[in-house]
C-alpha positions, 0 to 999 in steps of 0.5 A, spaced: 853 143 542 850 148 536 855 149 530 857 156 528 857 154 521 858 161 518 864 161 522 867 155 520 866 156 514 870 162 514 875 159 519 877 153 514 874 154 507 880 156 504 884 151 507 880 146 505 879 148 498 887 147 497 886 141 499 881 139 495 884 142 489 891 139 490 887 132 490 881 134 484 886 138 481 879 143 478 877 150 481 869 149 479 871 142 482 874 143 489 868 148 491 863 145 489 866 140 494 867 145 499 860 146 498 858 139 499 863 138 505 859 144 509 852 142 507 854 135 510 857 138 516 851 142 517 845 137 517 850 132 521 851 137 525 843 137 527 842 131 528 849 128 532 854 131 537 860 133 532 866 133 536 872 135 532 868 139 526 874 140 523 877 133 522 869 131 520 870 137 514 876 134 513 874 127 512 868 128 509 871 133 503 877 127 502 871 122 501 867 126 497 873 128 492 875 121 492 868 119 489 868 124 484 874 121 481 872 114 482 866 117 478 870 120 473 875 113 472 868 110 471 866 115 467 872 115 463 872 107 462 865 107 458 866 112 455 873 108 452 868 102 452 864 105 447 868 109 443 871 101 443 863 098 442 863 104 435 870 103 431 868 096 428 862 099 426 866 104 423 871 100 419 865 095 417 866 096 411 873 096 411 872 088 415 866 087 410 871 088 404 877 084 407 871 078 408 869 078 401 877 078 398 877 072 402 871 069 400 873 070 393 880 068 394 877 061 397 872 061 390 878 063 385 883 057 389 877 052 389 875 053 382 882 051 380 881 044 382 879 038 377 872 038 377 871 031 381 875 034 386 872 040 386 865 037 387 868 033 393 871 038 396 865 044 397 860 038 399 865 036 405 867 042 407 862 048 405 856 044 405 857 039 411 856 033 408 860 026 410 865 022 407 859 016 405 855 023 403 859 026 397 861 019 395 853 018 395 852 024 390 859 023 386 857 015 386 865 015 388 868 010 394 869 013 400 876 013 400 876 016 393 872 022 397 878 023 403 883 023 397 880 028 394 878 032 400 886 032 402 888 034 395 883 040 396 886 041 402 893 041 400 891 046 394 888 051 399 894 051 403 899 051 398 895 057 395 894 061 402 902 059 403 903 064 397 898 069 398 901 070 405 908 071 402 905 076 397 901 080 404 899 079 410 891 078 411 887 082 415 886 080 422 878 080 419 881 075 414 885 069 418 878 067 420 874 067 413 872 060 410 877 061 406 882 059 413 877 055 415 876 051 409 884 050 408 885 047 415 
């Protein structure tokens, strides 16, 4: 069966394009699809026996437009992903500003511990040494280390307890040394 597709085209294009329109909600759009949609018909048409042109028109613009708005959520998701991948770049200097308020704050509150304290509590807990390690440096017990450290912690809290009645930090800030150093 041979296919007037000049006549269908005439015969259905309008309808066809209220269609299209009515889901793609674009002019430029819904022709475009109209165009693809005969396109397809055409070659189908050469190589299958169509028996209901109309209703594979149809179906075949419906597809063709609802691909073209899954394309377009897609699109839209990556563009929404990069535009997410960029703000921190952005504010880099506003996160770098924040940290470097932090680690000037946990320097500040650790330099006001005595000096044996101070010295326990930065080998601890900014270098990484154990117990039996400070209390070989410091030649002190391993028991006066862990009070040392625990008074340096509860000065670190008692600091942080008041900078967070004077401000709220930074979501950047909660996890700088300064947090992880007094818990």
């Amino acid at each position: 069966m041979n296919l007037d597709i000049s006549a269908l085209y005439r015969q259905h294009c309008k309808e066809l394009l209220h269609h299209l329109l009515r889901i793609v909600k674009c002019q430029e759009t819904a022709e475009d699809l109209v165009q693809e949609s005969y396109l397809i018909l055409a070659r189908t048409a050469n190589a299958t026996a169509i028996e209901n042109p109309r209703s594979f028109l149809y179906r075949t613009a419906s597809n063709l437009a609802l691909d073209h708005l899954r394309h377009n959520k897609i699109v839209e998701r990556h563009q929404e992903a990069a535009l997410l991948a960029e703000e921190p770049q952005q504010s880099g200097a506003e996160s770098e500003i924040a940290s470097q308020q932090c680690r000037t704050l946990l320097y500040q509150t650790i330099a006001e511990l005595p000096p044996r304290c101070r010295d326990a509590f930065i080998l601890h807990k900014i270098r990484g040494l154990s117990y039996r390690e400070v209390a070989g440096v410091l030649d002190i017990s391993e028991s006066a280390v862990e009070k040392h450290i625990v008074k340096g912690l509860v000065h670190c809290r008692k600091q942080r307890a008041q900078l967070a009645i004077a401000f709220l930090p930074t979501p950047s800030c909660r996890q700088t040394d300064y947090f992880k150093a007094a818990s």
